[in-house]
C-alpha positions as CSV (number, residue, x, y, z in Angstrom):
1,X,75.7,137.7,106.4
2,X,78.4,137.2,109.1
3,X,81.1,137.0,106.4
4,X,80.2,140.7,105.5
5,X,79.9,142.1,109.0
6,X,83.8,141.1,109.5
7,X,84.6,142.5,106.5
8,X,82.7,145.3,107.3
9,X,84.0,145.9,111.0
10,X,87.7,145.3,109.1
11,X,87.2,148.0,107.1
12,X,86.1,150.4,109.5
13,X,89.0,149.2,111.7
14,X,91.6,150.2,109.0
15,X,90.2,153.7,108.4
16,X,89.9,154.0,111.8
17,X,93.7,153.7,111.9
18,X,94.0,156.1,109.7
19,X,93.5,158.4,111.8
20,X,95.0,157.2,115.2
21,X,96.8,160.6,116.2
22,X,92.9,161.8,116.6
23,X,92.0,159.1,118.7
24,X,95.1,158.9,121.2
25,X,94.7,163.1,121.5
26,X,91.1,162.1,122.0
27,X,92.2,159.2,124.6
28,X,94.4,161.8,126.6
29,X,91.2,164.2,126.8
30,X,88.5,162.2,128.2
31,X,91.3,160.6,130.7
32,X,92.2,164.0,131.6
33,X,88.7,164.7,132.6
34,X,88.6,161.3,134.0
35,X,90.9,162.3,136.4
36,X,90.2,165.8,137.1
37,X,86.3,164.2,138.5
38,X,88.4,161.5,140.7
39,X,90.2,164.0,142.5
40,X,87.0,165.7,142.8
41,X,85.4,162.9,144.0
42,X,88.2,162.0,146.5
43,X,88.4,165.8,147.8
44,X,86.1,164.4,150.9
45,X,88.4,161.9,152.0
46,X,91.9,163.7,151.4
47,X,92.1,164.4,155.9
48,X,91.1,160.8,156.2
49,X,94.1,159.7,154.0
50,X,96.6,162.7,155.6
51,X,96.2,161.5,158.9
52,X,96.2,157.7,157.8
53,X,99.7,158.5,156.4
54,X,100.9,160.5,159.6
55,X,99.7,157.2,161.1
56,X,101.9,155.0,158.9
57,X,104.9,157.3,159.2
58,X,104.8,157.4,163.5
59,X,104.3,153.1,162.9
60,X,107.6,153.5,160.7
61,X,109.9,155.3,162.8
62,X,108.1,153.4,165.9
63,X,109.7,150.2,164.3
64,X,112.3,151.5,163.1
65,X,113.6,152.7,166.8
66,X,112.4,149.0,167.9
67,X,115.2,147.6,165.1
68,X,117.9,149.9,166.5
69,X,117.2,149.2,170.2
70,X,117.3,145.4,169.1
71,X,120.4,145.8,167.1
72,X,122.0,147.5,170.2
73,X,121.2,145.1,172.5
74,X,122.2,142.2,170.5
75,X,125.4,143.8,169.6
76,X,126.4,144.9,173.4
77,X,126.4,141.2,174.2
């Protein structure tokens, strides 16, 4: 019984090869979609993730002032 549902499930893997164009455009579809309800989904949250990134950005050029006024003072001595 087993032997025939591999060959079976074989067999329906090859014809299923057949016709693999089908399936990728089918792939890139429901992904498509996929995405399209994630950004929906994360519409909610988008000035939660702006001002997390203005955050990041002031802690960047914060550091990156630190690293100069560092590199200044090491080099003046």
């Amino acid at each position: 019984m087993c032997g025939v549902i591999i060959v079976s499930l074989a067999d329906l893997w090859t014809s299923l090869s057949d016709h693999r164009y089908v399936y990728l455009a089918l792939a890139v579809v429901v992904a498509a979609v996929a995405l399209r309800s994630m950004r929906r989904a994360l519409a909610p949250i988008g000035p939660i993730v702006h001002a997390l990134a203005a955050i990041a950005g002031v802690a960047f050029a914060v550091g990156m002032a630190v690293v100069v006024l560092f590199a200044v003072v090491v080099s003046g001595t």
